[in-house]
C-alpha positions as CSV (number, residue, x, y, z in Angstrom):
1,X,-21.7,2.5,-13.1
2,X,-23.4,5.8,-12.8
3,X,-24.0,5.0,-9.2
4,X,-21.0,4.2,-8.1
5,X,-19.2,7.4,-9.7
6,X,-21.5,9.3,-8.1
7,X,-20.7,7.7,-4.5
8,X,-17.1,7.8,-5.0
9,X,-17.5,11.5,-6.0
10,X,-19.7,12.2,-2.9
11,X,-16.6,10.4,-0.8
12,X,-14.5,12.9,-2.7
13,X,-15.5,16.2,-1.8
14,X,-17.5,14.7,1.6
15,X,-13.9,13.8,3.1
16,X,-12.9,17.5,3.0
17,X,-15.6,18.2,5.4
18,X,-14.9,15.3,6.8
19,X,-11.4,16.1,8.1
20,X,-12.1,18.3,10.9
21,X,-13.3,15.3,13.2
22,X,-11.3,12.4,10.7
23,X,-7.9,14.6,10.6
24,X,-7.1,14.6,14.3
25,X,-6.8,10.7,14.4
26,X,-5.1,10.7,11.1
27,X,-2.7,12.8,12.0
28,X,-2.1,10.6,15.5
29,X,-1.6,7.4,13.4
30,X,1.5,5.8,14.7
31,X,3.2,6.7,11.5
32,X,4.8,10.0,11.8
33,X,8.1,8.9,13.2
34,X,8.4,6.3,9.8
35,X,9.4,7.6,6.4
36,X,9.4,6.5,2.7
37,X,7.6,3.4,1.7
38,X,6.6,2.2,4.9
39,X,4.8,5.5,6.3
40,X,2.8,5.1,3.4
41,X,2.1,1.5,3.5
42,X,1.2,2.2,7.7
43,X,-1.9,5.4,5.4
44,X,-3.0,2.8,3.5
45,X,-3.5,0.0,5.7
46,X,-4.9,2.7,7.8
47,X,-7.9,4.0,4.8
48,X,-7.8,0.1,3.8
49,X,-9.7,-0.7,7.5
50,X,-12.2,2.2,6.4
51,X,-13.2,1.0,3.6
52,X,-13.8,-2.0,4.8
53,X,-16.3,-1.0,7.2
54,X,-18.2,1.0,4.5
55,X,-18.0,-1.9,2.4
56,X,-19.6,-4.5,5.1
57,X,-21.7,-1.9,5.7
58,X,-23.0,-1.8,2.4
59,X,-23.3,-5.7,2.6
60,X,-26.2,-5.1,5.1
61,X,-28.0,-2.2,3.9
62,X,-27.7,-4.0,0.4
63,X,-29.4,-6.9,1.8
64,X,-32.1,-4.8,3.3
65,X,-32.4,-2.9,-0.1
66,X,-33.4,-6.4,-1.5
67,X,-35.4,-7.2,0.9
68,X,-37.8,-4.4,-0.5
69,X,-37.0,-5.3,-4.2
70,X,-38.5,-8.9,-3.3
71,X,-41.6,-6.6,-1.8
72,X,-41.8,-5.3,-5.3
73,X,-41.0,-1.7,-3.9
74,X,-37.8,-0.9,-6.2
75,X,-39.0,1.8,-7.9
76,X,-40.6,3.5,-4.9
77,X,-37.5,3.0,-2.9
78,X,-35.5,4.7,-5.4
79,X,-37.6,7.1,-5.9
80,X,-38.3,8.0,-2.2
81,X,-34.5,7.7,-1.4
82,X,-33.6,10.2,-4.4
83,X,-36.6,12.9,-3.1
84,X,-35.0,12.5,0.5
85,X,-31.5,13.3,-1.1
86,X,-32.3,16.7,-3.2
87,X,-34.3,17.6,-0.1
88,X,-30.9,17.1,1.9
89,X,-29.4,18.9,-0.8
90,X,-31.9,21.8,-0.3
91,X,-31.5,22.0,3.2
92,X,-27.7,22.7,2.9
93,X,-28.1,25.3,0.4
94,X,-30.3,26.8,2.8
95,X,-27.8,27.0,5.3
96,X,-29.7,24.1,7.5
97,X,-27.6,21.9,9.3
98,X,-27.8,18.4,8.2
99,X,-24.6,16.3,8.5
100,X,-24.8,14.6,11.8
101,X,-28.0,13.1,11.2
102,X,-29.3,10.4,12.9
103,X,-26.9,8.9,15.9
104,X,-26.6,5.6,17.0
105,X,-27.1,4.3,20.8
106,X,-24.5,6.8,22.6
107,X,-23.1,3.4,24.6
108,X,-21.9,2.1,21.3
109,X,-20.5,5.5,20.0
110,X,-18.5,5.6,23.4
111,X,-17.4,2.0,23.1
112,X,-15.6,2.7,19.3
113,X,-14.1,5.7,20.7
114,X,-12.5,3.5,23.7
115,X,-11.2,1.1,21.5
116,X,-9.9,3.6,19.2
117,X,-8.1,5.4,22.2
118,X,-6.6,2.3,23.2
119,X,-5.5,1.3,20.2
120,X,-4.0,4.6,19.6
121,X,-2.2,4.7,22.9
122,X,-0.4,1.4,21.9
123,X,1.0,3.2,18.6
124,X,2.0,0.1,16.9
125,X,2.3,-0.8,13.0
126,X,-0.2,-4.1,13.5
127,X,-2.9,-1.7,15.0
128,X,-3.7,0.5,12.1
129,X,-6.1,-1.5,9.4
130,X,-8.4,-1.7,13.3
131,X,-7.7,2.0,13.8
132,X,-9.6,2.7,10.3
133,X,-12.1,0.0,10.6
134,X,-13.4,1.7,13.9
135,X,-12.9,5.0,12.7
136,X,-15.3,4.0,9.8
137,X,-18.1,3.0,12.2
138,X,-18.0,6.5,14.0
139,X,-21.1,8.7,13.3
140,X,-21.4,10.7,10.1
141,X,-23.8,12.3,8.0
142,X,-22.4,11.6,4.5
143,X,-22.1,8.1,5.8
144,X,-25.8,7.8,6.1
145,X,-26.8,9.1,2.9
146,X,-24.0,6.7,0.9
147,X,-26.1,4.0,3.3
148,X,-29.4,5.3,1.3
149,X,-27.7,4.9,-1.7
150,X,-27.0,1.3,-0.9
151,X,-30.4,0.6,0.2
152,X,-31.8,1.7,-3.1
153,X,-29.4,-0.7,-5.2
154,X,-31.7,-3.6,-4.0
155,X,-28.5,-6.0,-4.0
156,X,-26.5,-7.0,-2.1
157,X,-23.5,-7.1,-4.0
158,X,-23.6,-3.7,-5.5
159,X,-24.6,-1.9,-2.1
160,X,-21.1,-3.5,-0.9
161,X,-19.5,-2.0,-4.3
162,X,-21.3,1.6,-3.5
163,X,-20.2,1.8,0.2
164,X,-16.7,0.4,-1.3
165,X,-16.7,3.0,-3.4
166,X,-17.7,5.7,-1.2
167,X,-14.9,5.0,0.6
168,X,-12.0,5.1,-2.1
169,X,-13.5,8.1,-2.4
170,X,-12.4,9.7,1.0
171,X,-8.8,8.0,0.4
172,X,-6.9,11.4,-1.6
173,X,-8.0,13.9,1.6
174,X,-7.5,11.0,4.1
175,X,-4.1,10.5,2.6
176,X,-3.0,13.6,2.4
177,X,-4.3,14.8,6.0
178,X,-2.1,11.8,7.0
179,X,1.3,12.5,4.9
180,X,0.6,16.2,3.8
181,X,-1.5,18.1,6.2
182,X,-0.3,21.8,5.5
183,X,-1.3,20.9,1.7
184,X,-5.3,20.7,2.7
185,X,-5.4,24.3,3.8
186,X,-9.2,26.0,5.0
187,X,-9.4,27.6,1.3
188,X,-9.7,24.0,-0.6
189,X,-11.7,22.5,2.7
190,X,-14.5,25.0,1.9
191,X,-14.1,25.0,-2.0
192,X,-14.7,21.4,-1.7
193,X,-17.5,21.6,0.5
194,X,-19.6,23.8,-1.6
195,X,-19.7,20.9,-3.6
196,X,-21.5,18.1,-1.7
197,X,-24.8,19.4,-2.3
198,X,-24.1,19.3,-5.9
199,X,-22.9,15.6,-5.6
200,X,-25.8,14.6,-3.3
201,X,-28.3,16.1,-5.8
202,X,-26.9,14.2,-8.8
203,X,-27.3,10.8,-6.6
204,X,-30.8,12.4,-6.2
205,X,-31.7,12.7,-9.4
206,X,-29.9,9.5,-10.8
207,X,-31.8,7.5,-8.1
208,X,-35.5,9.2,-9.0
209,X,-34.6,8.8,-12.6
210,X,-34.3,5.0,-12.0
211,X,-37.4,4.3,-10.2
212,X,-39.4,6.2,-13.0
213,X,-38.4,3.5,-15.2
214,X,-38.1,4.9,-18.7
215,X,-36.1,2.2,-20.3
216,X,-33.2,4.7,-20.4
217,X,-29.8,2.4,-20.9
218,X,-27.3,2.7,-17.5
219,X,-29.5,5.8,-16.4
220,X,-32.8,4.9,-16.1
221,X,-33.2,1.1,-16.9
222,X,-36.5,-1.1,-17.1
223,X,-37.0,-2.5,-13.5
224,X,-38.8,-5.7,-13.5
225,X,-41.0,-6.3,-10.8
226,X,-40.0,-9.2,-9.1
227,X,-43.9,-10.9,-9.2
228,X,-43.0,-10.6,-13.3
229,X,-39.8,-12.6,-12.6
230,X,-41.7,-15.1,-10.0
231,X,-44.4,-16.2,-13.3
232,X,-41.7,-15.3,-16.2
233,X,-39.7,-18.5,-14.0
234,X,-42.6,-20.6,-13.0
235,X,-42.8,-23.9,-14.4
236,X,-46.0,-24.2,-14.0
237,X,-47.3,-21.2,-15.5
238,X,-50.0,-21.6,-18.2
């Protein structure tokens, strides 16, 4: 539970940074010529196709989190991925750049930015839950470290719930970027901003706390090593 407050608080304050390159698509959403009820239903549908990207995205790196849990490297993971987040942290105190991180192959950047163009151009209703699922597949930094925290779930199932979360996160700024753009003014941008390091540093510490294993109820449980649960389930054990 502590995880997944702490992603959807790091999808908070991330998304205020996050406008300057998510805003300008919001804002071209084929929604500003409706009103009432269905402008809004046209947002969500729009944030609903984002957070379904983080969520399958969490489905994989979930899966790949397990993989090393089976490896009996849980602890370690958590604990390298938490080091690797307060050193993030420390970085952006520092005034160090950090939030683009690693890209993916540019040819597949290029292709999601085609298909969002297109699908922009068309400005229909139908279009908009693919408008936000492509959007969430575009490059960003907070991105990748809500992927690490996923990875060091070790499940499959809560890595989905983390990204999920993550992403309902970023729905208040995305929303009101979309419906109330003169509300999100440079003043709260950059007082949210300040922020993220704070968050990422608390998913640091909550993640190292977990792989040191102190027995610690919702904070730091006792992680089994999965060889323990292999004999603990053998039939055959003496």
């Amino acid at each position: 539970m502590n995880d997944m407050i702490a992603s959807f608080m790091l999808g908070f304050v991330g998304s205020f940074h996050c406008i300057g390159m998510c805003g300008p698509i919001a804002l071209t959403l084929p929604v500003q010529h409706l009103t009432g009820g269905k402008k809004m239903a046209g947002i969500l549908l729009y944030n609903a196709g984002r957070v379904s990207a983080y969520a399958i995205m969490g489905l994989i790196f979930g899966w790949l989190g397990k993989q090393l849990y089976l490896g009996g490297l849980q602890q370690w993971l958590s604990i390298i991925t938490g080091s690797l987040l307060l050193l993030v942290a420390i970085l952006k105190y520092s005034g160090i750049r950090w939030t683009r991180g690693p890209q993916p192959p540019n040819a597949f950047t290029q292709k999601i930015k085609l298909h969002l163009g297109q699908l922009l151009q068309q400005r229909r209703f139908r279009t908009l839950y693919a408008i936000g699922f492509l959007n969430g597949l575009l490059p960003c930094g907070l991105v990748y470290l809500a992927i690490a925290g996923a990875i060091a779930t070790g499940d499959v199932v809560k890595g989905t719930l983390f990204m999920a979360a993550f992403g309902a996160g970023t729905m208040p700024a995305m929303i009101g970027v979309a419906s109330f753009s003169h509300l999100i003014t440079l003043s709260v941008r950059n007082k949210m901003r300040r922020m993220i390091p704070v968050v990422v540093s608390l998913m640091g510490v909550l993640l190292i706390l977990r792989g040191l294993n102190l027995g610690i109820p919702y904070i730091s449980p006792t992680m089994v090593p999965h060889s323990e649960h292999v004999v603990k389930n053998c039939c055959h054990k003496s």
